[in-house]
VEXGU-189959 format. One line per 5 residues: number of its first residue (from 1); their letters; for each residue z, y, x of N, C-alpha, C. Coordinates in steps of 0.001 Angstrom, whole numbers, plus 500000, padded with zeros to 6 digits. Layout:
NUM) a) Z:Y:X:Z:Y:X:Z:Y:X  ...
% end
This chain:
1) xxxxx) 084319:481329:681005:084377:481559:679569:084081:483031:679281  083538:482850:678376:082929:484740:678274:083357:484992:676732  083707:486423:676726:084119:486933:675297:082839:486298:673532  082143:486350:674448:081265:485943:672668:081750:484099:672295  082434:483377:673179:083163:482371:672755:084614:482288:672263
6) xxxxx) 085126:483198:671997:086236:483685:671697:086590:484793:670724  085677:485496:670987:085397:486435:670213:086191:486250:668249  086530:487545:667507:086259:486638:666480:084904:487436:665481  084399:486599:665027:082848:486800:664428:083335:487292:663457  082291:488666:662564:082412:489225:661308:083676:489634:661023
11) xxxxx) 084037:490331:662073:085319:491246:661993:085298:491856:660874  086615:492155:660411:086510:493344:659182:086618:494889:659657  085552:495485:658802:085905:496948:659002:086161:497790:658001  086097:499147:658316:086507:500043:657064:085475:501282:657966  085143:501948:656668:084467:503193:656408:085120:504653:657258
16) xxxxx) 084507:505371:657406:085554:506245:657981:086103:507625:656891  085667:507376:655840:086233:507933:654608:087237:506483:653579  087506:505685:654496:088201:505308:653663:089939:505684:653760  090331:505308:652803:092191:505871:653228:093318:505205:653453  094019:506534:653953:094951:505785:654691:095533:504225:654049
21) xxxxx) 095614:504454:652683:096603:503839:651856:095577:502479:651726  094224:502653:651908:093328:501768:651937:093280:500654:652667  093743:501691:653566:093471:500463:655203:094695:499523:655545  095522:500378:654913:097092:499444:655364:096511:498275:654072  096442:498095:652993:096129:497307:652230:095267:496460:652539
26) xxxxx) 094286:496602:653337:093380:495383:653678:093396:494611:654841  094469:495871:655959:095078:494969:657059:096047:493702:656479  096916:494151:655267:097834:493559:654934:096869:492320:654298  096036:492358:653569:095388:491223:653561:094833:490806:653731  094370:490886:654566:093828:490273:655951:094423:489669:657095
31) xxxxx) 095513:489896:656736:096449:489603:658314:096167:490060:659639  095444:491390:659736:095285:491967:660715:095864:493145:660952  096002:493604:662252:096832:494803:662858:095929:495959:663343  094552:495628:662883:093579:497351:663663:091868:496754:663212  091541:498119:662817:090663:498107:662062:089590:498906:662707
36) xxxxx) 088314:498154:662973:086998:499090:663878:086578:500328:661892  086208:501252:662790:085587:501996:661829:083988:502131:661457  083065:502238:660934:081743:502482:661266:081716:503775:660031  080445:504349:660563:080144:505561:659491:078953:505209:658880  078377:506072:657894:077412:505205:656921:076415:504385:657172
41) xxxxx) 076147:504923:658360:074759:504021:658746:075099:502912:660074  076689:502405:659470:076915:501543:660710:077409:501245:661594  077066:502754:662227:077808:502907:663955:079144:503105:663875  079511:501712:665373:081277:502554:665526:081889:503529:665596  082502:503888:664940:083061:505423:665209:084322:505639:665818
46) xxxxx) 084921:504492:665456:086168:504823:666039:086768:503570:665848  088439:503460:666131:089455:502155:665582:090800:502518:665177  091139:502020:663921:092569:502421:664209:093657:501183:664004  094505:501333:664233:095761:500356:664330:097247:500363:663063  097589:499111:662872:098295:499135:661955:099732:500677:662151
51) xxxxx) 099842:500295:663660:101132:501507:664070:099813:502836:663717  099284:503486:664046:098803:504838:664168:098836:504795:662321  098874:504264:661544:098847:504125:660049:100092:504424:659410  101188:503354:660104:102616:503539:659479:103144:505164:660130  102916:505162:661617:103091:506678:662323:102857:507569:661006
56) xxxxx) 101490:507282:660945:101221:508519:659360:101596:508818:658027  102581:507303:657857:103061:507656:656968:104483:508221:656367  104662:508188:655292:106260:509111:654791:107301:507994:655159  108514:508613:655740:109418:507934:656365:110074:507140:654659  110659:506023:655394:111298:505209:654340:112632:505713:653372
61) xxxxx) 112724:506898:654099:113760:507869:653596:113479:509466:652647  111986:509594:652296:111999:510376:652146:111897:510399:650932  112674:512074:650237:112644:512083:648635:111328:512009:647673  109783:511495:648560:109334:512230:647175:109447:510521:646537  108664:510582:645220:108521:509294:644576:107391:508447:644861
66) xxxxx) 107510:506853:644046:106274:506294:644802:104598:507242:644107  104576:507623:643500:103575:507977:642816:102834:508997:643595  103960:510266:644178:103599:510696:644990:103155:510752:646387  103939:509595:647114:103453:508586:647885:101989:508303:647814  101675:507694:647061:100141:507036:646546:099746:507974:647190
71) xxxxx) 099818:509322:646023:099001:510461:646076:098780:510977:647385  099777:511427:648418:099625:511314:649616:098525:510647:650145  099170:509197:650529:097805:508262:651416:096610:508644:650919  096531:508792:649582:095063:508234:648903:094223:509371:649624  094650:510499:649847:094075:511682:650557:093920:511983:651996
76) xxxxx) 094712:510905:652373:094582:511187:654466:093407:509856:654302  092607:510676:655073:091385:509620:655307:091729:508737:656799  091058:507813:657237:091211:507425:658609:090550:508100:659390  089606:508633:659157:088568:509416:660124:089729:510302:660887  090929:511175:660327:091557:512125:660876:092623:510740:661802
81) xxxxx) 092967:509797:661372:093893:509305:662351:093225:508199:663927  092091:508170:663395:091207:506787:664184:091406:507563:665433  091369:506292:666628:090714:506998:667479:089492:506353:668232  089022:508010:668688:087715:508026:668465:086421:507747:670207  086981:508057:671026:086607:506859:671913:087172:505894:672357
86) xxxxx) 086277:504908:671362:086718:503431:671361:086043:503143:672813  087344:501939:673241:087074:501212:674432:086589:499747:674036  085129:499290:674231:084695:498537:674012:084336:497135:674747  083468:496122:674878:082900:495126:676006:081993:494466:675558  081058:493861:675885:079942:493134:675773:080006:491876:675720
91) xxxxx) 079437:491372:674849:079751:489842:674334:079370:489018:675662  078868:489477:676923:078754:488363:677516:079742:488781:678868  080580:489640:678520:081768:489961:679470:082708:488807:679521  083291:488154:680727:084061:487731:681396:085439:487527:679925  086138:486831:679818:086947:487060:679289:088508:487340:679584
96) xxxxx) 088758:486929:680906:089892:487192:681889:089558:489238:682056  087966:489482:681890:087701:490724:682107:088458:491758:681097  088465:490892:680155:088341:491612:678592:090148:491833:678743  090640:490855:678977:091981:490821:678886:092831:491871:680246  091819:492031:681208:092301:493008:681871:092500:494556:681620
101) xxxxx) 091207:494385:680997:090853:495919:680580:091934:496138:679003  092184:495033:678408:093659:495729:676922:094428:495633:677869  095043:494879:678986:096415:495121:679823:096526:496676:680831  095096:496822:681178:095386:498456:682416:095098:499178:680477  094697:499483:679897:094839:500659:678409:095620:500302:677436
106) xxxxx) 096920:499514:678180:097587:499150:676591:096995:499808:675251  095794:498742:675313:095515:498147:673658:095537:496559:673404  095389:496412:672088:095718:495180:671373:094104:494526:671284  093229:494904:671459:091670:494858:670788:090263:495192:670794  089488:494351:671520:088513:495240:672084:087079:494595:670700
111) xxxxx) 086648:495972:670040:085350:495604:669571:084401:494890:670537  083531:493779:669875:082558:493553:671033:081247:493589:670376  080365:494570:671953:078654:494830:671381:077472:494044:672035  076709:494094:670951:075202:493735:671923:074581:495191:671330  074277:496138:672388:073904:497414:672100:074859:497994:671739
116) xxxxx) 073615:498532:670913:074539:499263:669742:075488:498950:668449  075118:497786:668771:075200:497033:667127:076725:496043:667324  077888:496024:666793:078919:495285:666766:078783:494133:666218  079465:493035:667203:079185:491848:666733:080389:491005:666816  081778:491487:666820:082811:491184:666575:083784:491766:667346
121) xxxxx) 085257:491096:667399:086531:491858:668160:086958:490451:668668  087575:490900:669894:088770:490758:670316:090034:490302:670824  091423:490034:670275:092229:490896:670299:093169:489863:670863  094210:490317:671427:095273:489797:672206:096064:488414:671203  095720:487810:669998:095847:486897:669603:094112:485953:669577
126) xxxxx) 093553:486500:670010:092486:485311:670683:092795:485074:672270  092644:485560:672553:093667:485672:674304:094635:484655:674077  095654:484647:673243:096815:483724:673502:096294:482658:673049  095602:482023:672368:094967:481047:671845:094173:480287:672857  093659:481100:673919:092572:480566:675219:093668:480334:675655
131) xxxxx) 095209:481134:676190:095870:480325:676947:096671:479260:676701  096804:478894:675321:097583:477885:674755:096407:476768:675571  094700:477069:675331:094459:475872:675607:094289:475657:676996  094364:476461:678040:093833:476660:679049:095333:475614:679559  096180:475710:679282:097856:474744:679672:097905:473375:678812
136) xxxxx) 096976:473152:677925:096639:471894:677240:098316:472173:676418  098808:473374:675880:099714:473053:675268:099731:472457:673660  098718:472300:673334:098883:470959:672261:098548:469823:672697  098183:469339:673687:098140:468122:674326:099328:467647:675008  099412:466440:674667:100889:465182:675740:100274:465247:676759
141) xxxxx) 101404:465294:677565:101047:464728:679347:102510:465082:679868  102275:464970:681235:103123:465134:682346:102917:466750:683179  103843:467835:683069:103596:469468:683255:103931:469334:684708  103323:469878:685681:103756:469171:686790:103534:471259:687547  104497:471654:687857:104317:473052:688442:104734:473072:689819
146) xxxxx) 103901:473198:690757:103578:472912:692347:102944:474108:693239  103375:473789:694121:103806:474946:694874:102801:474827:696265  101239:474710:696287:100320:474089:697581:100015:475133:698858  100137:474786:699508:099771:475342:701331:098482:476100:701148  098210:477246:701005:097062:478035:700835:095920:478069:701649
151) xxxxx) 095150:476709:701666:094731:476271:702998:093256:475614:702079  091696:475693:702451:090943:475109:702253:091094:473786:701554  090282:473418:700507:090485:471897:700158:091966:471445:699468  093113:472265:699615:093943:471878:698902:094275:471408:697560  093580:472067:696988:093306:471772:695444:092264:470848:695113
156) xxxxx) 091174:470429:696123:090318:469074:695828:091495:468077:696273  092176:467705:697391:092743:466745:697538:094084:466537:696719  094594:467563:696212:095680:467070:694904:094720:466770:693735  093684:466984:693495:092914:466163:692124:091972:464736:692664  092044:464684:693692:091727:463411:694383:092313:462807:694533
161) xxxxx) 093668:463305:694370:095276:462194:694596:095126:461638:693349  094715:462836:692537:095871:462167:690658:094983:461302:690282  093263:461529:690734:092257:460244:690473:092489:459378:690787  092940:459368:692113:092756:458165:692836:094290:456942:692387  095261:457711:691935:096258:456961:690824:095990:456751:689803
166) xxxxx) 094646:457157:688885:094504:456787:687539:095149:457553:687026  095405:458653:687152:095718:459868:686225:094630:460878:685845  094467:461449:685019:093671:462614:684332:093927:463902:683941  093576:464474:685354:094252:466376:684519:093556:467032:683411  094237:467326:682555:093762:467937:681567:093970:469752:681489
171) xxxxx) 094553:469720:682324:095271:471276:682066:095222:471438:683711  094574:472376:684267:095250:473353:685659:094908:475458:685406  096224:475332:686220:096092:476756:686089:096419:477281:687628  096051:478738:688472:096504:478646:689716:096476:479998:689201  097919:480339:690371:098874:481830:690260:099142:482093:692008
176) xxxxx) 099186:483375:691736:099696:483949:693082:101387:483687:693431  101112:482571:694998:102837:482144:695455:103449:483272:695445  104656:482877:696345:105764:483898:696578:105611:484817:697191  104454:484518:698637:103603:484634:699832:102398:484675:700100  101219:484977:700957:099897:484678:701288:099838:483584:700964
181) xxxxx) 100939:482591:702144:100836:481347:702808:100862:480288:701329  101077:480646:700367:101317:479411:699492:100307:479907:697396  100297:479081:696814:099646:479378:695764:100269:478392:694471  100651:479206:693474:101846:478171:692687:100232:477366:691825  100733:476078:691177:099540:475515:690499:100523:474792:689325
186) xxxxx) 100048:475249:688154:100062:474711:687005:099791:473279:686399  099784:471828:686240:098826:471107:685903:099486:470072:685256  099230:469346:684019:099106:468634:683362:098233:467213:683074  098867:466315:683212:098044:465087:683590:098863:463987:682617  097229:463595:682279:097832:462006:681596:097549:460999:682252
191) xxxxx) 097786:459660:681525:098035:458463:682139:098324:457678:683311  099406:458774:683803:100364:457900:684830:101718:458407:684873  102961:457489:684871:104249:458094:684637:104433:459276:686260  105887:460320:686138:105420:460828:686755:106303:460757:688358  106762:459350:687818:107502:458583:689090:106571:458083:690045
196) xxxxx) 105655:457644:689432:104925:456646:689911:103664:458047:691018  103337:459123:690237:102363:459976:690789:103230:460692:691665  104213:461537:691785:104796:462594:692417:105164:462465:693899  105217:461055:694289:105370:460932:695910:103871:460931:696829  103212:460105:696033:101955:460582:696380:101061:462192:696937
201) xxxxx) 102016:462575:695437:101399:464240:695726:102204:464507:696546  103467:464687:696873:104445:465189:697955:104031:464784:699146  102806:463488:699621:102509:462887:700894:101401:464507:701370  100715:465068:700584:099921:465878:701007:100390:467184:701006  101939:467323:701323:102841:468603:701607:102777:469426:700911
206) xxxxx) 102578:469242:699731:102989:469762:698565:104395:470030:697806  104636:471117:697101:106215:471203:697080:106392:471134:695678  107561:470263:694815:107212:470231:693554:107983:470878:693114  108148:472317:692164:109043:473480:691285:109609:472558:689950  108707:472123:689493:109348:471652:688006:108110:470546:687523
211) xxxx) 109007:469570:686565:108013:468332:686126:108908:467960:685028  108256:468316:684138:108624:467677:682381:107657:467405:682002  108224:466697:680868:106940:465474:679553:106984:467232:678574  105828:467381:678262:105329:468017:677419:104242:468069:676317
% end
């Protein structure tokens, strides 16, 4: 799966003269938390984030009034708070890639380019959305979390088991065991109870962690 399928298209942006007081207002309706910048003719310039915004602004305690308030924001531009080398990725980047690179730079959001030219974002709520589906968690089945011998072929012959019972995985995921020797596996399967499948899988020395209807 690569970022330009996930991606989200026609991101919103803001100007880099636009203000502070601006930007919190269109995050707010927008329902977004960080905003790419471009300057007149386009180019990214920078990004900023709902926190680097509130950071800038007057504490919830302070004496002046709202008016003056206004007056404030309306005058801090974003250009002074953005920042300004943006960490970016290419729409045909990896998307496990994309999600590595916001986890090593704690950020929330990566613009994505072809060139020069931006062709959407992002952001750690498209990420959770791939993994909702990647676990079939809006789908029924049987959650079956297993524990396999880190050994060639292991993972064809537990999906050769659940075929060969008339079951259908809909969901696998594989994680690093406890050990070399072992590899935890995620998987979700319909149409077979999970009385009827689980000795089967246990015949091919498999170890079972947990099994709920989900």
């Amino acid at each position: 799966m690569l970022v330009r399928e996930r991606m989200t298209r026609n991101a919103i942006t803001i100007k880099d003269d636009t203000s502070l007081d601006d930007a919190l207002r269109i995050m707010r309706e927008n329902k977004v938390r960080r905003l790419p910048i471009q300057d007149k003719t386009g180019k990214l310039v920078g990004i900023v984030s709902e926190k680097d915004l509130l950071y800038a602004s007057p504490s919830p305690a302070t004496s002046l009034s709202v008016w003056e308030i206004h007056g404030l924001l309306s005058h801090i531009k974003v250009s002074e708070l953005m920042t300004k080398n943006v960490i970016t990725v290419c729409e045909d980047c990896p998307i496990e890639e994309a999600a590595r690179i916001m986890v090593d730079s704690k950020i929330g959001g990566l613009p994505v380019m072809r060139g020069d030219v931006m062709v959407g974002i992002i952001t750690e709520t498209d990420l959770f959305k791939t993994f909702l589906e990647l676990f079939g968690a809006r789908e029924q089945g049987t959650r079956f979390t297993l524990m396999l011998p880190e050994r060639p072929g292991m993972l064809a012959a537990l999906a050769q088991r659940v075929s060969e019972m008339g079951g259908n995985i809909v969901a696998l995921g594989t994680f690093l065991g406890d050990d070399p020797t072992n590899r935890e596996i995620i998987m979700k399967v319909q149409g077979i109870e999970k009385e009827v499948l689980w000795p089967k899988i246990e015949e091919l020395g498999i170890r079972l962690l947990d099994v709920r209807e989900s």
